[in-house]
C-alpha positions in Angstrom: -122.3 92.9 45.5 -124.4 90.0 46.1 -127.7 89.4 44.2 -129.7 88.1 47.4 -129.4 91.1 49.1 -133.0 92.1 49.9 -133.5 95.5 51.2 -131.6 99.1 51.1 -131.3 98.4 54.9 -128.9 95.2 54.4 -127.0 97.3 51.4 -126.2 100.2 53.7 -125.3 98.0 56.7 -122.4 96.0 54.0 -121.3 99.9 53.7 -121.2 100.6 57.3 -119.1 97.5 57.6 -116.5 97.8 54.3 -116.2 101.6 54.9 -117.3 102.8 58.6 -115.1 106.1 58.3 -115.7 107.1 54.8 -117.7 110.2 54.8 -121.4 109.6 53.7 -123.0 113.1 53.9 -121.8 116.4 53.9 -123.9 119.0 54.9 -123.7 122.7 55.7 -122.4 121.7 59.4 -119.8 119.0 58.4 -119.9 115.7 58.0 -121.0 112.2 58.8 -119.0 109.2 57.8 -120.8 106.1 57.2 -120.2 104.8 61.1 -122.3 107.8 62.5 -124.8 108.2 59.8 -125.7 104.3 60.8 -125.6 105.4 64.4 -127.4 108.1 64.4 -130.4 106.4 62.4 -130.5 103.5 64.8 -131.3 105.6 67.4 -133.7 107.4 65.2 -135.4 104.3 64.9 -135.7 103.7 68.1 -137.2 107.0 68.7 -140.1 105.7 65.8 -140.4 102.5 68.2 -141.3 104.6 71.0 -143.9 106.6 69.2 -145.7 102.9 68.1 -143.5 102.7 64.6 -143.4 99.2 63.9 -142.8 96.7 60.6 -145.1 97.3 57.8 -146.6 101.1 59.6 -146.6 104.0 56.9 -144.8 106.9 58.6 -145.3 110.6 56.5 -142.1 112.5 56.0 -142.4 116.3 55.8 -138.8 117.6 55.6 -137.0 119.7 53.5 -133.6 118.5 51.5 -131.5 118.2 54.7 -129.9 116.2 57.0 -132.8 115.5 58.9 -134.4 114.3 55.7 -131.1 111.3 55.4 -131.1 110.5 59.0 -135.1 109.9 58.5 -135.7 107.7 55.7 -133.1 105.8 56.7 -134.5 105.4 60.3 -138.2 104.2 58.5 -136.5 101.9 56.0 -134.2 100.2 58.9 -137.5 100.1 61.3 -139.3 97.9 58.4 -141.9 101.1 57.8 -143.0 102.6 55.0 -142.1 106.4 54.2 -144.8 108.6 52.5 -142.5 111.8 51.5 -144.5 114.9 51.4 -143.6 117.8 49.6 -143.1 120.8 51.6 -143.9 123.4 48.6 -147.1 122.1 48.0 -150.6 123.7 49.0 -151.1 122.7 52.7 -154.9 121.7 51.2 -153.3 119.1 48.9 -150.8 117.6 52.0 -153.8 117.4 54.1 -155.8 115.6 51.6 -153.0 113.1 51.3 -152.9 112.4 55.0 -156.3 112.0 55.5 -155.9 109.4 52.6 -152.7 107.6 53.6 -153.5 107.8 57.3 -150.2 107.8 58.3 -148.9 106.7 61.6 -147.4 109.7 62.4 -145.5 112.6 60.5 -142.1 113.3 60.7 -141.2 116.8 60.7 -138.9 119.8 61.8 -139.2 121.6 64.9 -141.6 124.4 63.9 -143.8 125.5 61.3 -146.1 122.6 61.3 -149.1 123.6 63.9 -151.6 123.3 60.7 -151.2 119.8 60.2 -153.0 119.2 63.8 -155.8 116.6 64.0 -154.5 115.1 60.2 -152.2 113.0 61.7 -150.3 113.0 65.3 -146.9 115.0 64.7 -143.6 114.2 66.0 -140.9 116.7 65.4 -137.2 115.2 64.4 -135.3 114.3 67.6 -132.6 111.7 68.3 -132.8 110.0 71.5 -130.6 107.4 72.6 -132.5 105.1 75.0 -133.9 101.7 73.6 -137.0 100.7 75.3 -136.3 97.0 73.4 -135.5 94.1 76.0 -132.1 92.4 76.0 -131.6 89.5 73.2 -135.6 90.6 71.7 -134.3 92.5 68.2 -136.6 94.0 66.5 -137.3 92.9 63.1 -136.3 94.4 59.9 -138.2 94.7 56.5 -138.6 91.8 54.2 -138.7 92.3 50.6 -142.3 92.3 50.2 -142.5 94.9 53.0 -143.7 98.1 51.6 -140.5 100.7 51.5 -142.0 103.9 49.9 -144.8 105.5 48.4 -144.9 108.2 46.0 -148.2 109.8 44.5 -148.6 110.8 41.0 -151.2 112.8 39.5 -154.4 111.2 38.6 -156.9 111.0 35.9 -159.9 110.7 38.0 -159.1 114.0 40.1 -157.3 112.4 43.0 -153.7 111.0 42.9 -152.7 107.8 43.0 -150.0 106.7 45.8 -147.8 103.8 44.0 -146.7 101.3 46.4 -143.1 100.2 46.3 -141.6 97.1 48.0 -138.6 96.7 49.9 -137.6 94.1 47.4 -138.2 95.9 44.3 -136.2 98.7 45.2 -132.9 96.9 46.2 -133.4 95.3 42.6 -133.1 98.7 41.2 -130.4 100.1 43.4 -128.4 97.1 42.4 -127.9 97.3 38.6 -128.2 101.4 39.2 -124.8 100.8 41.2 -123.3 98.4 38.3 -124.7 100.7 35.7 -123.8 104.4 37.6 -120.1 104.3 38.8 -120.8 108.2 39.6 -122.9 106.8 42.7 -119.7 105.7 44.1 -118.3 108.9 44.4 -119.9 112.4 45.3 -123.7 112.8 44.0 -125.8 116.6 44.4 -129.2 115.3 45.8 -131.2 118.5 44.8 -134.7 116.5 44.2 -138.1 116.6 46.4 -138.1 113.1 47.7 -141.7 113.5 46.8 -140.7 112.8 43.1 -139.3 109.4 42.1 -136.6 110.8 40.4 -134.9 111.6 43.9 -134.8 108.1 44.9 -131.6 107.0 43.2 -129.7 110.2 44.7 -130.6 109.5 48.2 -130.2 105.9 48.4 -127.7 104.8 45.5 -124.6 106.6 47.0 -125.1 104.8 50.6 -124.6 101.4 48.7 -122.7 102.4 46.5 -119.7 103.7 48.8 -120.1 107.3 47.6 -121.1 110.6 49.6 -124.4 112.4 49.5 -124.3 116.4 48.7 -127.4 117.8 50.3 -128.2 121.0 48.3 -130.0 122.5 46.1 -128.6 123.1 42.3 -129.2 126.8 42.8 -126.8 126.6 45.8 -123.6 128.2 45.3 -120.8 126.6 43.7 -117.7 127.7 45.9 -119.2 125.6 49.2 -119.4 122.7 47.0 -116.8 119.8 45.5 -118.1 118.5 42.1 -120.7 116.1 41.8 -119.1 112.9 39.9 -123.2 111.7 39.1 -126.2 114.5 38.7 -130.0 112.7 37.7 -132.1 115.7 35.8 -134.5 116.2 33.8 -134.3 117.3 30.1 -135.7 120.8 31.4 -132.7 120.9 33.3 -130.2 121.2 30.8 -130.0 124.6 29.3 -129.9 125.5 33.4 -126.9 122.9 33.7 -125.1 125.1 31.4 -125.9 128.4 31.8 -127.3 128.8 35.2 -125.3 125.8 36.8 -122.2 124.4 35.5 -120.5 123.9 38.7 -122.9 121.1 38.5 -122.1 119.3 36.0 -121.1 115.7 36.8 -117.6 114.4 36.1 -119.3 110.7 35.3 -122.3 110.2 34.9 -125.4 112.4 34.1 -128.6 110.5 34.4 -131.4 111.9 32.5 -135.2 111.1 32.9 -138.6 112.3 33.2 -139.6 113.4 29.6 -138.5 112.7 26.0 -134.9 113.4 25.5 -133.4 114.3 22.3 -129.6 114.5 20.9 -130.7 118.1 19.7 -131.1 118.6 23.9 -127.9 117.2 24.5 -125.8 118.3 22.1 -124.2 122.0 23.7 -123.7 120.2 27.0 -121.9 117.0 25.8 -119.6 119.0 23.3 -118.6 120.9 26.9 -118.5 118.4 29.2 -116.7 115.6 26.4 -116.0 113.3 29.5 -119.4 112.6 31.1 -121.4 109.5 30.2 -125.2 110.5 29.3 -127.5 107.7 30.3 -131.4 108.1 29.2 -133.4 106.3 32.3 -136.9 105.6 31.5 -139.2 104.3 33.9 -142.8 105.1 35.8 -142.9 105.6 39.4 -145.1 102.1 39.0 -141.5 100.2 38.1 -139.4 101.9 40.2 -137.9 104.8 38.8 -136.4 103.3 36.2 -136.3 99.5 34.2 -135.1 100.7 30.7 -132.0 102.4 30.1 -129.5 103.7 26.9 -126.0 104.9 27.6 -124.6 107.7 25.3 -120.5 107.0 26.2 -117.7 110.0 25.5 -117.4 110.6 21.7 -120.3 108.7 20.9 -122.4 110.4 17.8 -125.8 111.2 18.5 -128.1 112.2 16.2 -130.6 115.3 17.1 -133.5 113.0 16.6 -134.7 111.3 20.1 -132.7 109.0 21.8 -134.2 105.7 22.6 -134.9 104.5 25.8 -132.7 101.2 25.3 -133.5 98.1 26.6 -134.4 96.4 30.1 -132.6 96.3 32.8 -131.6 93.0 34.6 -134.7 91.3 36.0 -137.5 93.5 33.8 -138.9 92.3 30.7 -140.6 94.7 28.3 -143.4 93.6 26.1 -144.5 95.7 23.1 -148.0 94.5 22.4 -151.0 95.6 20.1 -154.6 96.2 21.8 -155.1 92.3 22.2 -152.0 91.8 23.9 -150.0 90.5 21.0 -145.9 91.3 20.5 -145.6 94.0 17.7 -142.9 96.0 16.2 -144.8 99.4 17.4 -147.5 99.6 20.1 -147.9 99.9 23.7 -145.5 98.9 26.2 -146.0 96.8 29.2 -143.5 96.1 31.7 -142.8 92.9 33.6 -140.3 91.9 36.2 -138.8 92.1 40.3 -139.1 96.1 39.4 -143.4 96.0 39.5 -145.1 98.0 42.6 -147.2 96.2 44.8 -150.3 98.9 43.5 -152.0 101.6 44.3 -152.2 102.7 47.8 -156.1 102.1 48.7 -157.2 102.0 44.9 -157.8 97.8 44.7 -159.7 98.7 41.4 -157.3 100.8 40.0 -154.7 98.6 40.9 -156.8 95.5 38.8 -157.3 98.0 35.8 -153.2 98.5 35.3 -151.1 95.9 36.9 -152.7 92.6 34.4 -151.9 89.0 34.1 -148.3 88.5 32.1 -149.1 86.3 29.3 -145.8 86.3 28.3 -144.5 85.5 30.8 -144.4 82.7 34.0 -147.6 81.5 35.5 -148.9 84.2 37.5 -146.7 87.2 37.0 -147.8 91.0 35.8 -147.1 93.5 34.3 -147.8 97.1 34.2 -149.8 98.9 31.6 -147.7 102.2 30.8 -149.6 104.0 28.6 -146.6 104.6 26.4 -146.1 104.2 22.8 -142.8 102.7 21.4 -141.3 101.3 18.5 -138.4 98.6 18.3 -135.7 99.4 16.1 -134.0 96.9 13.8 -131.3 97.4 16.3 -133.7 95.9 19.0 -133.3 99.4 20.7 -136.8 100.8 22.1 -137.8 104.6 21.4 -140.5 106.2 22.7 -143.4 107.6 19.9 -145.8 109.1 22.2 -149.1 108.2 24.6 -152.1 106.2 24.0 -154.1 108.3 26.4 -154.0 112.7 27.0 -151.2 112.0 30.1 -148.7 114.5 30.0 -144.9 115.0 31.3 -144.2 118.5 32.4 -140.3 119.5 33.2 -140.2 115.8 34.8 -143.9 115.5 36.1 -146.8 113.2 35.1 -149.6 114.9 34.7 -153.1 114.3 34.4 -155.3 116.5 32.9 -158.2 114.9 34.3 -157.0 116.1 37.5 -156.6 119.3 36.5 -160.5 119.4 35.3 -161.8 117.9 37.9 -160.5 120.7 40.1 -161.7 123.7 38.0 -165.2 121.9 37.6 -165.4 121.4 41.6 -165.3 125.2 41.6 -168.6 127.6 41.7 -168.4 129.2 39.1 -167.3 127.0 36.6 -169.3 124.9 34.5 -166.8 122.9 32.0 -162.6 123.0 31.4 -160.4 121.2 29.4 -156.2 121.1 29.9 -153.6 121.3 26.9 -150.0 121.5 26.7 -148.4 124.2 24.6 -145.0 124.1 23.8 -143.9 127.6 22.0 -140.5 126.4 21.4 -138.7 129.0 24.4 -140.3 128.7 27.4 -140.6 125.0 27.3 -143.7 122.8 28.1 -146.4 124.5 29.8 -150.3 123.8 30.8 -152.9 125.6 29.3 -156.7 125.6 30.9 -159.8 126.4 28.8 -162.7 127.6 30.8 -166.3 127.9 30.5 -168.5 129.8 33.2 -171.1 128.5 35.1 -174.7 130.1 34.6 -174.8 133.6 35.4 -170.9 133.7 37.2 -168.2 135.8 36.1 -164.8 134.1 36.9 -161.6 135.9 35.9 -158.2 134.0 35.1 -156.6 135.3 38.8 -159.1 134.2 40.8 -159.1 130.8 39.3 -155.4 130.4 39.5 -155.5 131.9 43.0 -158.3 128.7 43.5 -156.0 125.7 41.9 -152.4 127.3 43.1 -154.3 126.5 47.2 -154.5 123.0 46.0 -152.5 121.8 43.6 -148.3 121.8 43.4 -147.0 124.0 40.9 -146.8 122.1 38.6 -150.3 121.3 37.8 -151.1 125.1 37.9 -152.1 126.2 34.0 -149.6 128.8 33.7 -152.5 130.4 31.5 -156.0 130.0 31.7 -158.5 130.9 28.8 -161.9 131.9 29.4 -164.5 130.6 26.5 -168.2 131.5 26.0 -168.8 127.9 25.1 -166.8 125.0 23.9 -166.2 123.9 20.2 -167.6 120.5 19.6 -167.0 118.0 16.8 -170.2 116.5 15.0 -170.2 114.0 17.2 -170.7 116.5 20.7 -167.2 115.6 21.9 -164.3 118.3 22.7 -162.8 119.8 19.3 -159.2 120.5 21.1 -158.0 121.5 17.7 -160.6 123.9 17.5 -159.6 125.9 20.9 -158.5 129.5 20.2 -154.6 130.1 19.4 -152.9 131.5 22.4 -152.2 135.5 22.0 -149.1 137.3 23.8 -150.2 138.3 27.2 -152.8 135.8 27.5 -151.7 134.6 30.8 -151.6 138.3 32.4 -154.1 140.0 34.6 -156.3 142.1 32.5 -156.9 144.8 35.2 -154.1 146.6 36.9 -152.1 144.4 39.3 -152.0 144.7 42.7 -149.2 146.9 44.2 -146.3 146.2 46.0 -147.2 146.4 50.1 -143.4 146.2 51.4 -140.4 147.1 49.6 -139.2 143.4 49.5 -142.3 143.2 47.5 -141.0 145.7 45.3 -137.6 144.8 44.7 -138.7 140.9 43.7 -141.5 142.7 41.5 -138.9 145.1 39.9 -136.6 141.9 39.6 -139.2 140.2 37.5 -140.4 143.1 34.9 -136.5 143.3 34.1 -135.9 140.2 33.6 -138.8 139.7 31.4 -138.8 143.1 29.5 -142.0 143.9 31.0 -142.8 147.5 32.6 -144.2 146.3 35.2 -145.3 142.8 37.5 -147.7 142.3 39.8 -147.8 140.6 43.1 -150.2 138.5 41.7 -149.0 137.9 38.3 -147.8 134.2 37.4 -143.8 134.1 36.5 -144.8 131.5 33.4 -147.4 133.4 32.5 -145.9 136.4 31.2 -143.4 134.2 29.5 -140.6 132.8 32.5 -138.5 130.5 31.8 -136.3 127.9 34.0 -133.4 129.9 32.9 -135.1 133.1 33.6 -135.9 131.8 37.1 -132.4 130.6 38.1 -131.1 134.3 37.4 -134.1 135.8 39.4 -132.7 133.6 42.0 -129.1 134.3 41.9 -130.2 138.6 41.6 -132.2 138.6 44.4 -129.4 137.0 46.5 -127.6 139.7 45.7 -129.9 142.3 46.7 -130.7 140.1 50.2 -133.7 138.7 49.5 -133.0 134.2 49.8 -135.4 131.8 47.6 -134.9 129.1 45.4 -135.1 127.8 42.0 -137.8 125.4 43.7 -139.5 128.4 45.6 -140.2 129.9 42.0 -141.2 126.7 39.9 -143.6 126.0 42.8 -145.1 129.2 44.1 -144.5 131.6 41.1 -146.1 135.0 42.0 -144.2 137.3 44.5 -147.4 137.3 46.9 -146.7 133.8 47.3 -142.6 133.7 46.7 -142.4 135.7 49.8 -145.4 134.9 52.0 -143.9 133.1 55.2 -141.9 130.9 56.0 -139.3 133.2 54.2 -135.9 133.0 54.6 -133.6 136.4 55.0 -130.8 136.1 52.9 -127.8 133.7 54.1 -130.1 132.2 56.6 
């Protein structure tokens, strides 16, 4: 593949070309080889022309994992637009908030379902039409590789998130050595990510240069209407799922793992049964595009239980280790360099100035990106990760933010002060924890203010618990004392009063579902999965039993909206739909 290839639009189109018949998606109504995938774009980007699209226009995306979701970014990227993917399981508050920010030209979405987004942003449902309004021998142009391809927001330490800006030409540098580095791409790859998370991107664009075939479908879908996946990206949260939950999953090449700290401890049942996959640890903020640093675990290859490092750069990054005055050491902070680097932060020059710095390492007038990230280099020049410099935190994949978090609680009435912790009890996995204080004279319960962040944030920056304190410890000093917060107790998490009944025997049977898995004697419609003590795994078969019974959600449905009031509040989908 040549290195001056410049955008994903040019690597596709050498696809088209070398392989016009192959097939390039499946989905639940067939197939498109790569001919009528590239056809059917086209005249999806036409459509975008005649609704004012042009080069260099942001265009929102708020689609589901589908067809329609392919045919779209596709359509945007060939256009020489921008595509803002919005998550469809998120709070319609949050969406909103990102629109008004982004001010998109439009938003792509499906037919229905959409009405509330009027007056955000004008709304044009998918549609392929075939006319071209362009006059003969006048082309229109396609992205250049300083074009803006994608942006993707991540959660934010001053209470609103920051939209990274990625560039046409950075992301073709990625998909290139992902294709040299991934031979799985070239073959059949599950795309089972929200394209609102980075980790997505290499699923969704890598196959359609590589040659290979994109599997639209969840992980939770079932494995009989599904060929297996030769390359599977995760996170480490998705392992014990993989095996338990999911092994029809399970790639044949390459599983690509990202996100969080890995360690060999995480890996080890899954490698000793599937002895013919090749485990590659990807690190990489959404700032460098996906991923810049990379360590391949091969078949048969010992690995310790310890954590595996995060390797060494990929071709065209450099990595810089450097102390607090920017000077190469063995163990500090890492900074990253190189054709990977976004352009910034949508909107946020200052931001933007504060973490993308001069490279003094590097040629005249380069940056690099500030990560936030502690690491060590080993005496066998591999890089391991030791931890943050600031209180970020990675949950099941995530950045998070507690600032964010805070900010939010402190917006409402009747709080007066919060702070956000992980806990980790060694079972459930990595969860958020929210210390409250009330305002003057209120009396907030642990519902309501979950109730108040769940219409706001995603899922995943919902405490799964959420303590309510008198008053803060503080150190001598007046600051915080986080080790000083009260121990979590059993229960801590659950509704103190009795919890709201059932109202329709759906209700029930998903309610019943729950206290059974979780040994409980009962669950409210109310009451947050994670709270009384869900898991991933516990989720998946909540999933898979409630299939059984008729009622359809997914493993997403759960990790986003977590309480059966929510689970099943509309749009819900009858089983088999």
């Amino acid at each position: 593949m040549a290195t001056g290839t410049s955008t994903v639009a040019e690597l596709f189109s050498r696809q088209v070309h070398r392989i016009g018949d192959a097939t390039a998606v499946v989905h639940p109504d067939g197939r498109l080889s790569y001919r009528q995938l590239d056809d059917v774009a086209t005249r999806q980007a036409r459509a975008l022309h005649r609704h004012g699209v042009r080069r260099g226009h942001l265009v929102a995306v708020y689609l589901d994992n589908s067809l329609d979701l392919i045919i779209a970014l596709l359509a945007i990227v060939k256009s020489g637009a921008c595509y803002l993917p919005l998550a469809v399981t998120d709070p319609s508050r949050r969406t909103g908030m990102l629109l008004r920010a982004a001010e998109p030209k439009l938003v792509l979405v499906h037919q229905h379902g959409t009405e509330w987004m009027t007056g955000l942003a004008p709304i044009v449902p998918m549609s392929v039409e075939t006319g071209d309004d362009d006059p003969p021998g006048n082309p229109r142009p396609g992205p250049a590789p300083g074009d803006a391809a994608y942006i993707i927001h991540t959660s934010g330490s001053t209470g609103r998130p920051k939209g990274v800006v990625i560039e046409h030409g950075a992301l073709a540098t990625y998909l290139r050595w992902a294709v040299t580095w991934y031979p799985g791409l070239a073959g059949l790859v599950r795309v089972h990510a929200s394209p609102a998370f980075d980790m997505a991107v290499t699923s969704l664009f890598g196959p359609l240069v590589a040659g290979g075939t994109l599997d639209v479908a969840p992980l939770d879908d079932p494995g009989e209407t599904h060929d297996t996946p030769t390359f599977l990206k995760v996170t480490p949260a998705h392992l014990p799922l993989l095996r338990s939950a999911f092994p029809h999953c399970a790639p044949t090449s390459d599983l690509i793992v990202g996100g969080e700290a890995l360690t060999g401890a995480m890996l080890a049942d899954w490698r000793r049964e599937n002895p013919a996959a090749t485990v590659v640890n990807e690190y990489g903020p959404t700032e460098a595009t996906v991923g810049c640093c990379v360590h391949r675990v091969v078949p048969g290859e010992a690995l310790a239980p310890g954590p595996v490092p995060i390797g060494l750069a990929t071709p065209g990054t450099r990595l810089h280790v450097l102390d607090s005055r920017l000077r190469p050491v063995g163990a500090g902070e890492l900074y990253i360099a190189g054709q990977q680097l976004a352009r910034g932060y949508l909107g946020r020059p200052g931001l933007t100035a504060a973490a993308f710095v001069a490279d003094p390492l590097g040629p005249p007038g380069t940056r690099m990106y500030r990560t936030g990230d502690r690491v060590r280099r080993r005496d066998d020049d591999l890089l391991e990760f030791t931890g943050r410099v600031d209180d970020q935190l990675a949950i099941n994949g995530f950045r998070v933010e507690p600032g964010e978090i805070v900010d939010m609680l402190t917006r409402a009435a009747d709080v007066d002060q919060a702070a956000v912790v992980a806990l980790d009890d060694g079972s459930a996995g990595a969860g958020l924890v929210a210390y409250v204080t009330p305002a003057p004279g209120a009396t907030p319960t642990a519902a309501a203010l979950r109730e108040y962040l769940a219409d706001r944030l995603p899922g995943h920056l919902v405490p799964t618990t959420i303590v309510l304190l008198e008053a803060f410890p503080l150190t001598p000093n007046g600051k915080l004392d986080y080790a000083a917060l009260p121990e979590l107790v059993a229960g801590t998490g659950m509704h103190a009063d009795s919890p709201p009944a059932p109202r329709t025997p759906t209700e029930h049977l998903v309610c019943e579902l729950m206290a059974e898995l979780l040994e409980l004697e009962q669950v409210g419609i109310d009451d947050d999965f994670f709270a009384l003590g869900g898991t991933s795994l516990a989720a998946a078969r909540l999933v898979t039993r409630a299939r059984r019974n008729g009622v359809d959600f997914t493993l997403t449905d759960v990790l986003s909206h977590r309480t059966v009031r929510r689970l099943l509040d509309p749009p819900f989908r009858p089983a088999g739909h």
